[in-house]
N, C-alpha and C positions, 0 to 999 in steps of 0.2 A: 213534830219532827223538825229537825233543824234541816237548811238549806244551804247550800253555800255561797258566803260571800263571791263579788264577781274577782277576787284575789284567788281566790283558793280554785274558780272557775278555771279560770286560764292555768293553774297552774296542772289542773289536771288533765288540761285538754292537750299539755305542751307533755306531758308523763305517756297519755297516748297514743300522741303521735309518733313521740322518740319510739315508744315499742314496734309501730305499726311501719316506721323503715329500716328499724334493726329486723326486723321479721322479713320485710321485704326484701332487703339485702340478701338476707340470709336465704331466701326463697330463690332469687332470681342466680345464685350462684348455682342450684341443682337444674337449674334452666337452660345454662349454658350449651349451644350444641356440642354431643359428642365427636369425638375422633373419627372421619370418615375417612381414614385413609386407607383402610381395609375393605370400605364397604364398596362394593360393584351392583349396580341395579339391574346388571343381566339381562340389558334391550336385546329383542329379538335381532338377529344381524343377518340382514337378506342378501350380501353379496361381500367377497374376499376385495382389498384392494385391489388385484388383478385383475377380477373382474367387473372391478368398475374403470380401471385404467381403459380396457379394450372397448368400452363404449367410447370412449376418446378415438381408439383405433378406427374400430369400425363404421364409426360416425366420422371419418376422414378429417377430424378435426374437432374445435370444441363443440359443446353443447351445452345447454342448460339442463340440469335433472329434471326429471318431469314425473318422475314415480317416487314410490316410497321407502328410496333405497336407505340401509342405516348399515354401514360398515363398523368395526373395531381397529385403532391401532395401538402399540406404544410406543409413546414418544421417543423419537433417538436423537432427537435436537432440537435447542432452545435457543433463545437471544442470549442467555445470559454472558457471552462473553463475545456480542457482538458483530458473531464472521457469518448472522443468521439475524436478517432483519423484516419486521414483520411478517416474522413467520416459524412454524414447527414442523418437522416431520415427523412422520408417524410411520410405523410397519406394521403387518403380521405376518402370519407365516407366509406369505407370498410373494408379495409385495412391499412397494415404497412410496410414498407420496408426499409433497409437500404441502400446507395447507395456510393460504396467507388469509391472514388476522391484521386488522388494523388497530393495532399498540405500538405505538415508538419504542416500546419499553418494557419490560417488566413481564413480557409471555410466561419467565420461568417460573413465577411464582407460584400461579394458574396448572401453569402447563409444563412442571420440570420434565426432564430427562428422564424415562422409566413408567411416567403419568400412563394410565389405559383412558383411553377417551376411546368413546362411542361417538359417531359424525351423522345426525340425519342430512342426509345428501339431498335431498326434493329442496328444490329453490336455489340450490349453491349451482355455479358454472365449474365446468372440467373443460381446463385448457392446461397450455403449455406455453413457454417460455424458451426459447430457445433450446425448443423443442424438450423440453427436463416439464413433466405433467405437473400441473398444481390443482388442488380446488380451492377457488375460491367464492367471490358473494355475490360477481356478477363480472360481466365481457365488456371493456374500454374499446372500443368502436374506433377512435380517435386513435388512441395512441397501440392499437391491434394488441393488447394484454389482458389479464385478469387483473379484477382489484381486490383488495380484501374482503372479507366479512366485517361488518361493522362490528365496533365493541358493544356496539347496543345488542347485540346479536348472537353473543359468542353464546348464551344461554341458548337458544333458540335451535341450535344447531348441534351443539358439543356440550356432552354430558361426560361429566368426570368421574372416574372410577379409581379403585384398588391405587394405591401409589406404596412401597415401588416395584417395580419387577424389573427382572433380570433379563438384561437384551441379547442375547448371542449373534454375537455378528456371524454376517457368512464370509465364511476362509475361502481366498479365491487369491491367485497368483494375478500380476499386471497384466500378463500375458492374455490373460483370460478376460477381459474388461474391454481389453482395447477391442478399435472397430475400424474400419476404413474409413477414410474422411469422407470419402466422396462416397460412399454406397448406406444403404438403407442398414438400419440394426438390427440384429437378428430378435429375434422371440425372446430368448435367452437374454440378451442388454438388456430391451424393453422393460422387462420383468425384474430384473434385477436394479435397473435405475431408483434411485434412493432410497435403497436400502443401507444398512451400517451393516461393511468390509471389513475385512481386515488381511493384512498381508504380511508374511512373514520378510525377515531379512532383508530390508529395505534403507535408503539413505537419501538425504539432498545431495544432487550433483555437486562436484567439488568446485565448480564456479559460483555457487552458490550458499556454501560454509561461510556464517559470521554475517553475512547481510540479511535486512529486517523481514521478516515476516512477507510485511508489504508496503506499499511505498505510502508518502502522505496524502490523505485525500481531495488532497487540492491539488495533486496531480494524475493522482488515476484512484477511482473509485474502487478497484482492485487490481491485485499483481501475481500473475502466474508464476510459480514456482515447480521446479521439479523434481519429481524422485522418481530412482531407480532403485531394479534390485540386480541382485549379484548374476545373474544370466545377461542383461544388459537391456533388458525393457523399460522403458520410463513413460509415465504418465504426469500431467498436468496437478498440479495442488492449486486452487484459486483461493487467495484471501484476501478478507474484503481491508482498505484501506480505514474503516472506521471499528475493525477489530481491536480489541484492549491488549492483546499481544503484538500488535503489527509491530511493534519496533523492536520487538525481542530478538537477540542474532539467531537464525538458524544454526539447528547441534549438527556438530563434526561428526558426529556419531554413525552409528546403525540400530536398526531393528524391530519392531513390529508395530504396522500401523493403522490404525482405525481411523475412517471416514465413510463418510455418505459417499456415494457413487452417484456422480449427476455428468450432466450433459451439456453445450453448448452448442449452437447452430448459427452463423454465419451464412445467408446463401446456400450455397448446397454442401459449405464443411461445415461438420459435425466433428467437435473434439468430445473427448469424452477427458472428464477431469473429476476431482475428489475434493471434498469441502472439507474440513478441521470445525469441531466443536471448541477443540483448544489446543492447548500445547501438548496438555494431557495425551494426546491420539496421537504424537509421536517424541515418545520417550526413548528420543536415540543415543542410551548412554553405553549399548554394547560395541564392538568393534564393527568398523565398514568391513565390508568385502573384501577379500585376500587379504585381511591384516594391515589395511591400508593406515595410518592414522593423517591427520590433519588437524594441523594446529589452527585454528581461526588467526585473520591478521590482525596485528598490531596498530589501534591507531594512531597516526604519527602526524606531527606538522609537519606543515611544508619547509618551514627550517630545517627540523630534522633530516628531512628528505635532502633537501639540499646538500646538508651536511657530510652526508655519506660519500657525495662525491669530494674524493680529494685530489689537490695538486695541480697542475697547469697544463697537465694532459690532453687536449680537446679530442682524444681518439680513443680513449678510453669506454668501453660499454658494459656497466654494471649491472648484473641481474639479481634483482632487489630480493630479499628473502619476505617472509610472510607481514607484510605491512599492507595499509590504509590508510588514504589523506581526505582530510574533506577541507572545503572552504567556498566561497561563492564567486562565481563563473563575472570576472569583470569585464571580460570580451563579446563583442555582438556580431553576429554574421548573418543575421536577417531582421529587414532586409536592405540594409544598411552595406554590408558585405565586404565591410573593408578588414575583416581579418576572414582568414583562409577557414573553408568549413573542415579542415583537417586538424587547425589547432587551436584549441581553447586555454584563456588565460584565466587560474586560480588562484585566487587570494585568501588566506586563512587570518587569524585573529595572532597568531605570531607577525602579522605586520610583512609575511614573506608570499611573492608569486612563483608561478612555473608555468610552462607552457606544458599542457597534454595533449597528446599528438593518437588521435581517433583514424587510424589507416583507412577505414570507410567511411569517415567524417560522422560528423553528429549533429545535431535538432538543437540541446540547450542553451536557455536564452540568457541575457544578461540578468544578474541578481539569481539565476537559480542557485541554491543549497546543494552541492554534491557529496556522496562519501564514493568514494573509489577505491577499489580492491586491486592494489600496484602489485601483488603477492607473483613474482615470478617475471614481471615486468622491465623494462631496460630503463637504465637512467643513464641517459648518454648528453654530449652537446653537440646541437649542429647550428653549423653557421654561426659559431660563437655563442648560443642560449640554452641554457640547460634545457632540456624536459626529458620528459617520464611518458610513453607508451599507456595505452589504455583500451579497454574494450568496453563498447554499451553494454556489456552481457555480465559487466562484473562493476558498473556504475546504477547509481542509485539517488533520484533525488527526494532529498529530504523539505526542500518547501522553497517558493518561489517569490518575487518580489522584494530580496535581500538586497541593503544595499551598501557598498565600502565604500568610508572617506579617505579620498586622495590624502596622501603626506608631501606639503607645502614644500617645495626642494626651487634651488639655483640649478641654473644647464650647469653652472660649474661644478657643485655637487655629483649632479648627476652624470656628467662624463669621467669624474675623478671615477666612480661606484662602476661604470660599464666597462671604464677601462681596469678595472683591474685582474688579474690573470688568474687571481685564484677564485675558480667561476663561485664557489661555496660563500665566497665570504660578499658579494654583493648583494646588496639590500635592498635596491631598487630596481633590479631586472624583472621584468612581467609581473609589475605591481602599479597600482594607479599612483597617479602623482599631478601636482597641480605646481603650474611655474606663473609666477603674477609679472605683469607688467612689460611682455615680451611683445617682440612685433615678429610677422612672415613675410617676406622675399623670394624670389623667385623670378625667373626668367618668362613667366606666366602669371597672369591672374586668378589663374585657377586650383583648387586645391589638388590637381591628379599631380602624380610622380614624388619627387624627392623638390621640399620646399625648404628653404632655410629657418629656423627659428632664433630666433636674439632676445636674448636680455643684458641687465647689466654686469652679468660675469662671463657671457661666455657665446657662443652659439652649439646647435645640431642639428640632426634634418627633423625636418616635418614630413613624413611618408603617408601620401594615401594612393589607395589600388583604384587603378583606371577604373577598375566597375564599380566602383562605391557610388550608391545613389548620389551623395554628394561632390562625386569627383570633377563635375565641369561649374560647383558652384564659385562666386567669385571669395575670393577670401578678401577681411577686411584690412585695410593699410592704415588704422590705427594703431595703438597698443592694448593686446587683448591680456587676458590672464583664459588661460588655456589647460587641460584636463586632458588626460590619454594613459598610455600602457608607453613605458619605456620598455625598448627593446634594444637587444643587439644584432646586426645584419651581417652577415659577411666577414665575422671578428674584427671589422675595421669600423666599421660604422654605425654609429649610438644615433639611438631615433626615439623621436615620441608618436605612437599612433592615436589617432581619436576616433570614438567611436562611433559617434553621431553629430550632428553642427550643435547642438547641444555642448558639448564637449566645450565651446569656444565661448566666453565673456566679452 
């Protein structure tokens, strides 16, 4: 009998093999798991969300589970679009609860919207948050919170079932939600707390049309918002600053709206407010209430703004139609103090300032981003400077540590710009500015009151307020190159203010 050459060896071992991971392949494709997105393992469920919330109650606070509780929810919210961070909520017919998971990221793939999770509770903590119940993986002593479940654990604890099902919110009017801030919440909230609502005929307040979502999160982690419905009850909407909609403008609109129903605690006020899964939960493209409409503002430069005002009229008061300006706050009044907490100087990238005038003064700092909702507002001048009216409740900052470069100007420049009558066409009113090579005078050595400023075209005053930290500082009698806000005082009087001894070279 013949044998085979070691050529013909190899060549049959390589004919085998080729079959032996065609075969495999082909094997390990009917291997693959199937579809479970139907399949439900049907764990015994020893207690309703409600009834495991009232162990919270009745235990006057949190606890650890210590028995062998396994509840059912479906999810009614995920991370996936951010305004919900580590973490999901779950319902069933009773109840509502939130359950923090530590993932930065990604719950909804896991855990969408609809998901039936089964929760073995024994080892997990039931607390609360601002007084809104969570369960989670254990009690922060330190910082008096719950923390997540570890991801190492999500298996451990939460078993996934059937995907998807159909969540019917509960219909319930504002009216019906709200609670006194100061008094305990009845049965009824309790029980109802984060569950997914839903409410008919409802709107964003109209100071509230065309402004974002929420503010940036480098200025508030979130930003209340409110709606009302057509009887005139309004509730809280909280969203979080790191949501993927926050900067979408709020719709002009009306009409029905889905959120979680949750809670916040302060001390002894309790607000009760509503979370958004997305934008999706208020799709207000129907008509507001008594046929209202509202157009969202326009937004405009500060130019333009300007421009609106015409003529040499200084008595003039124009109430602006549906506009918005934004640009970054050049003026500092803490704690430095030397412009008035009632008027802030804005500069926009049109190269043009204005004074906005806050009748109950305001907090923002130099370099914050503002957009401001002027919609209905006066653009008048007084004292010879133009500005525009404003309210905190219809301003918004967009992000902080911005900074504008001064435009290099002569006094002579600059008194030609302040003196001239048609206030619209000045360039250099309440915009930063930089004069090189000038000296200060003065009856005093100190920078308080009205100082004289010189260069080689010209002079004007140098004004600082007697309370400016650095109002009894000495000023220098060389030749500085100096930085400030041109201003006009009195219609008579062209000034440069500075904001901090910084300001001075």
């Amino acid at each position: 009998m013949r044998t085979m050459n070691k050529k013909q060896l190899l060549s049959a071992l390589f004919i085998f093999a080729s079959i032996f991971l065609i075969t495999s392949c082909v094997k390990k494709k009917f291997d693959d798991p199937p579809d479970v997105s139907n399949y439900d393992p049907k764990l015994k469920v020893t207690n309703t969300i409600w009834e495991l919330k009232q162990k919270f109650y009745n235990n006057g606070g949190g606890l650890t589970i210590t028995d062998d509780v396994v509840i059912y929810g479906i999810v009614t919210a995920d991370d996936r679009s951010g305004n919900f961070y580590k973490q999901i909520m779950i319902q069933d017919s009773t109840s509502g609860i939130a359950v923090l998971l530590n993932r930065s990221s990604g719950l909804y793939n896991d855990y969408p919207i609809g998901r039936k999770v089964y929760i073995k509770c024994k080892g997990l903590y039931l607390g609360a948050y601002g007084n809104f119940l969570q369960l989670g993986g254990g009690y922060d002593a330190i910082g008096n919170s719950v923390y997540e479940i570890p991801s190492a654990s999500f298996d451990k604890y939460i078993v996934k079932a059937n995907y998807p099902n159909t969540i019917t919110p509960l219909k319930v009017k504002i009216a019906d939600i709200l609670f006194s801030s100061g008094s305990n919440q009845s049965t009824q909230h309790k029980q109802w707390l984060g569950r997914l609502i839903e409410i008919d005929s409802t709107e964003f307040v109209p100071q509230e049309v065309g402004q974002p979502f929420a503010q940036d999160p480098n200025i508030s982690s979130g930003t209340d918002r409110t709606i009302q419905d057509c009887s005139g009850s309004k509730i809280v909407v909280r969203n979080s600053g790191y949501s993927q909609f926050r900067i979408l403008p709020i719709p002009a609109g009306g009409g029905k709206l889905t959120a979680i129903y949750s809670t916040y605690e302060t001390g002894t006020k309790k607000t009760p407010q509503l979370l958004l899964r997305d934008t999706s939960d208020v799709p207000f493209h129907a008509s507001r209430c008594g046929g209202i409409v509202i157009t969202p503002p326009v937004d405009i430069t500060i130019d333009s703004l300007r421009k609106i005002y015409k003529g040499t009229d200084s008595t003039q008061t124009l109430v602006l139609a549906n506009y918005k300006i934004h640009g970054i706050v050049i003026s500092k009044i803490s704690p430095d103090s030397n412009i008035s907490k009632y008027n802030l100087m804005l500069q926009d990238e049109s190269g043009r300032g204005i004074v906005v005038y806050y009748s109950n003064g305001y907090s923002y700092q130099l370099g914050d981003s503002l957009l401001i909702d002027v919609s209905a507002e006066d653009l008048t001048v007084y004292r010879g400077t133009m500005e525009v009216t404003a309210t905190i409740a219809k301003t918004s900052v967009k992000g902080t540590g911005k900074t504008v470069n001064p435009v290099i100007v002569t006094l002579a420049q600059l008194n030609a710009d302040l003196n001239n009558l048609e206030f619209n066409k000045r360039q250099y009113e309440s915009t930063l500015v930089k004069v090189l090579g000038c000296t200060i005078s003065g009856s005093t050595s100190t920078y308080s009151g009205d100082k004289t400023l010189t260069d080689a075209t010209g002079s004007l005053t140098l004004f600082t307020r007697f309370n400016a930290s650095f109002a009894n500082s000495s000023f220098p009698t060389n030749a500085i190159d100096i930085t400030g806000i041109a201003t006009k005082f009195y219609y008579t009087k062209n000034e440069i203010t500075i904001r901090t001894l910084n300001d001075i070279q």
